[in-house]
C-alpha positions as CSV (number, residue, x, y, z in Angstrom):
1,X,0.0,0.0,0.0
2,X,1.2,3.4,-1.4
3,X,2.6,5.7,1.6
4,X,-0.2,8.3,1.9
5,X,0.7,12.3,1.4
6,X,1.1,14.4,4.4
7,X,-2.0,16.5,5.4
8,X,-1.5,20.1,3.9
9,X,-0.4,22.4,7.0
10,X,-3.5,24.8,8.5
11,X,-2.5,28.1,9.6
12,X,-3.1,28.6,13.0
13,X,-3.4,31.9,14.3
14,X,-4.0,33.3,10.8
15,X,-4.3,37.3,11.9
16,X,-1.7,36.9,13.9
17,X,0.2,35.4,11.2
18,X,-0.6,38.0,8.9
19,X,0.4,40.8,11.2
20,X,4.0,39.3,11.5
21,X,3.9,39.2,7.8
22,X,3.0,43.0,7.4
23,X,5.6,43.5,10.2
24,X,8.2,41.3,8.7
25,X,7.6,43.6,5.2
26,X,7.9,47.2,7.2
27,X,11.4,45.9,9.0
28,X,12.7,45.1,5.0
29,X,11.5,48.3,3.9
30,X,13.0,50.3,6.6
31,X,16.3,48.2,6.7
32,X,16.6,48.1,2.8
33,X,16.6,52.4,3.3
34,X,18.7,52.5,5.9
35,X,21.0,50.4,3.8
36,X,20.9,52.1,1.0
37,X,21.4,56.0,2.8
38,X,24.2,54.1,4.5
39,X,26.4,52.9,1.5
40,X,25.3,56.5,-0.3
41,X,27.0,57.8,2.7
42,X,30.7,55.5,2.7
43,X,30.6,56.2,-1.4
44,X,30.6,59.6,-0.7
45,X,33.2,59.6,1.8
46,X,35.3,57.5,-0.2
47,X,34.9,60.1,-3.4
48,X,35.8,63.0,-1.0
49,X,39.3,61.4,0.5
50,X,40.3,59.7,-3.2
51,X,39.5,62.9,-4.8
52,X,39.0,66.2,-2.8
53,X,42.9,67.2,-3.4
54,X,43.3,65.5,-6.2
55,X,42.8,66.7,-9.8
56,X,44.6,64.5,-12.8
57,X,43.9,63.8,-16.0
58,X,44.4,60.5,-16.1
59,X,41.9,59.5,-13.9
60,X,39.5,61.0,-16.0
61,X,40.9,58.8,-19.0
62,X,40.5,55.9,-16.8
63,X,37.0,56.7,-16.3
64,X,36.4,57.7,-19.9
65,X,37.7,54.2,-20.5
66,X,35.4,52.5,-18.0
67,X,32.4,53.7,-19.7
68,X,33.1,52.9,-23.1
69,X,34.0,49.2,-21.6
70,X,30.4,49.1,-19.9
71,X,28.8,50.8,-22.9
72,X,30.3,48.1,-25.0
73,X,29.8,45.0,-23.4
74,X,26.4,46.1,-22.2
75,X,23.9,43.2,-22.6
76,X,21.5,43.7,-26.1
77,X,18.1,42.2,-25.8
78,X,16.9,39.6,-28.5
79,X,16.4,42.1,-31.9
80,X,18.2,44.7,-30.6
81,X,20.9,46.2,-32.3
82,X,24.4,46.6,-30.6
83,X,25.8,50.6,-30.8
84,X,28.2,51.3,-33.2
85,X,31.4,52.4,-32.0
86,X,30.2,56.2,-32.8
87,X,27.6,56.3,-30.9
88,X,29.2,54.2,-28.0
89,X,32.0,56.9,-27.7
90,X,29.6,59.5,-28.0
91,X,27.2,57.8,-25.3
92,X,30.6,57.3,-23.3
93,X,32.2,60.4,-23.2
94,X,28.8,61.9,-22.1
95,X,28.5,59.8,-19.2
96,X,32.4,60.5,-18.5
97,X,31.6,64.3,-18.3
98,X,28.6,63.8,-16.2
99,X,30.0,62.1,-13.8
100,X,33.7,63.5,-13.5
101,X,31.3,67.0,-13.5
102,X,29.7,65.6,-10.5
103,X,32.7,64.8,-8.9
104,X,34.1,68.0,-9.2
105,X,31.2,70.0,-7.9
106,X,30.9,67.8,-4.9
107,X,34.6,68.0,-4.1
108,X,34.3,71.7,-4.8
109,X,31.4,72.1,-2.5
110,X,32.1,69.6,0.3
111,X,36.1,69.9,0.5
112,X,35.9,68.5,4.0
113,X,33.1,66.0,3.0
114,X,30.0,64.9,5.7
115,X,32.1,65.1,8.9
116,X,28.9,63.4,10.3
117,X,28.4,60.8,7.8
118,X,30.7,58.4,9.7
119,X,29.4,58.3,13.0
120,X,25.8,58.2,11.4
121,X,27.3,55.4,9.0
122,X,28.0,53.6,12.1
123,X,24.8,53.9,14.2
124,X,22.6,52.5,11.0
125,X,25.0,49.6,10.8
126,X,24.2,48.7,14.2
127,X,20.1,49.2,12.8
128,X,20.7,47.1,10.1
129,X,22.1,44.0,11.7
130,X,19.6,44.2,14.3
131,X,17.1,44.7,11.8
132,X,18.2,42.0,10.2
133,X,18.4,39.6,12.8
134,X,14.7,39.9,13.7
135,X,13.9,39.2,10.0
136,X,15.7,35.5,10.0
137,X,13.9,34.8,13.4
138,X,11.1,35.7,11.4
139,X,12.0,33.4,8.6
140,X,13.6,30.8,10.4
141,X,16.8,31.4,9.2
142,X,18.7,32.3,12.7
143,X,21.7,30.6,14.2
144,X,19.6,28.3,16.6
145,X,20.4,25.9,19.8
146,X,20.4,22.2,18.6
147,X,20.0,19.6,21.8
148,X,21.7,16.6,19.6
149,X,18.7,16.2,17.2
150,X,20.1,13.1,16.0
151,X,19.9,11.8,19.0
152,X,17.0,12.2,20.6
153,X,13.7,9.7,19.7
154,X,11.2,11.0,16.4
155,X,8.8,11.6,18.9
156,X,10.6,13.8,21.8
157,X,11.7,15.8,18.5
158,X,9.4,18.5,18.7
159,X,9.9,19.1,22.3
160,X,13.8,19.1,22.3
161,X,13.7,21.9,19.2
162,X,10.5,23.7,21.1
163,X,12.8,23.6,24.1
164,X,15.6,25.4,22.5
165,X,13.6,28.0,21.2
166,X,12.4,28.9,24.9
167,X,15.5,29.2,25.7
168,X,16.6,31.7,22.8
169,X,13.4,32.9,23.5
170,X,14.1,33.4,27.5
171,X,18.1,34.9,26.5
172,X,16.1,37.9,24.3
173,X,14.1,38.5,26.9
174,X,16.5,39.0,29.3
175,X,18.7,41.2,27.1
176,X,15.9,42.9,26.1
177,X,15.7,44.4,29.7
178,X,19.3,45.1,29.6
179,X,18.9,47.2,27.1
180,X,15.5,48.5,28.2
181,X,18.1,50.1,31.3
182,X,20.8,50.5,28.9
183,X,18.5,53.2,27.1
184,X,17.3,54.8,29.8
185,X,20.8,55.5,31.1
186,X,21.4,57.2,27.9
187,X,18.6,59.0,28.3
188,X,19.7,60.1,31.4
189,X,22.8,61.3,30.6
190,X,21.9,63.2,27.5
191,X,24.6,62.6,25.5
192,X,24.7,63.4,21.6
193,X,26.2,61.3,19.1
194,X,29.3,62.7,17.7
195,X,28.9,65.4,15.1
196,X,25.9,64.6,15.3
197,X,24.0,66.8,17.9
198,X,20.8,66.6,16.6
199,X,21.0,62.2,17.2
200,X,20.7,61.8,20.7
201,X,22.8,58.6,22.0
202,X,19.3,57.1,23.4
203,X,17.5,57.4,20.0
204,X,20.7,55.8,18.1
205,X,20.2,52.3,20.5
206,X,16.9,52.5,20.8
207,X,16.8,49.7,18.0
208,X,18.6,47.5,20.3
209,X,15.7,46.9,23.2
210,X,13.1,46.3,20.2
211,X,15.3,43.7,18.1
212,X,15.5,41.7,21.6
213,X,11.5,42.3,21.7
214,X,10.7,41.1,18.4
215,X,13.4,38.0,18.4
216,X,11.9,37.1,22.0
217,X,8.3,37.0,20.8
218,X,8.4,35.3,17.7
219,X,10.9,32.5,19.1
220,X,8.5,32.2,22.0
221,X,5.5,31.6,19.4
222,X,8.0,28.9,17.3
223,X,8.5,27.3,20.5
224,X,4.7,26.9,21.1
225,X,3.5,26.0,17.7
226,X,6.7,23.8,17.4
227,X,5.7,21.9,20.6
228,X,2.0,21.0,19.9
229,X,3.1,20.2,16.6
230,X,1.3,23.3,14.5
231,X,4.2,24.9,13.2
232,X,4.8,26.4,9.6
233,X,6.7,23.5,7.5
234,X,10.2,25.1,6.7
235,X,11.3,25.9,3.0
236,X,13.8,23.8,2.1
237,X,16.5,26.7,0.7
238,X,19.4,25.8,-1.8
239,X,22.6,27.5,-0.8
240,X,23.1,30.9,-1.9
């Protein structure tokens, strides 16, 4: 007799599943901005120290050179017609004077570049990670305690893994209150991040008591639907 398919997994919880989800979507949104202001921020530090004294022509042949290598090898779409070499030179000497241009004026304009962007660069690497680390829990892609799973009976299974998610759960909770006190000292003190004295230090680790929060509660909710045996079936993911 054929083995019989496993039943198809019910959501339980289905609101409070789709909360998570809307939640899940707002942390990616805010995480992929923060991301993106933050490299926007290191480029432009890196264009002020390689360039803000620094004005030779040869660069600007190397970068002349650059373009015409992307506009070249560019990928054509099925029917379409590669550039000829006019109209590639053209297009890349263009784009050579538009962007050494903006070089220039920026350079010009901010010798001493974003004395602030560093510091700042810093604090939304610290959002980021933590950002990022209560998206896996929420995907079930976190570094997670494993009891011996090989070991342990098919049947204690469940319990063993719902076990070791209380206990992440129960470690985020407890450094969530750390740095619940760890905030409120800040706060306290009133101190400013620096060259930045609009960014109170407070505000700049306030990320840290919420990524605890968020870890701590959906872990705590794996650990419950992982113990009665209602829990989401994982993706199986190929390596990236």
């Amino acid at each position: 007799m054929a083995d019989e398919p496993p039943a198809a997994w019910t959501p339980t919880f289905p609101t409070l599943r789709r909360v998570d989800h809307l939640w899940h979507q707002a942390e990616r949104l805010l995480c992929g901005l923060i991301f993106l202001t933050m490299a926007l921020l290191v480029f432009a530090a890196v264009i002020t120290e390689t360039f803000g004294n620094r004005r030779d022509w040869k660069d600007v042949a190397i970068l002349a050179g650059l373009c015409l290598l992307a506009v070249r090898t560019r990928a054509v779409k099925p029917g379409e017609t590669r550039w000829s070499w006019g109209v590639s030179v053209g297009i890349a000497a263009a784009a050579t004077v538009i962007l050494a241009g903006a070089v220039y004026l920026y350079t010009e304009q901010f010798a001493g570049g974003f004395i602030w962007a560093q510091k700042l660069s810093l604090v939304m690497m610290i959002w980021v990670a933590l950002l990022g680390a209560s998206m896996a829990t929420y995907e079930r892609s976190h570094l997670s305690l494993e009891f011996g799973e090989k070991l342990w009976p098919a049947k204690a299974l469940p319990y063993v893994k719902a076990l070791a998610l209380f206990v992440a759960a129960a470690f985020c909770a407890a450094a969530f209150w750390l740095a619940v006190d760890l905030v409120r000292a800040q706060r306290h003190e009133g101190l400013k991040v620096d060259a930045n004295q609009w960014l109170a230090t407070w505000k700049a680790f306030v990320i840290v008591p919420y990524a605890f929060a968020a870890m701590a509660v959906r872990l705590l909710a794996q650990a419950v639907t992982t113990a009665t045996g209602k829990a989401e079936p994982i993706e199986e993911r190929l390596p990236s």
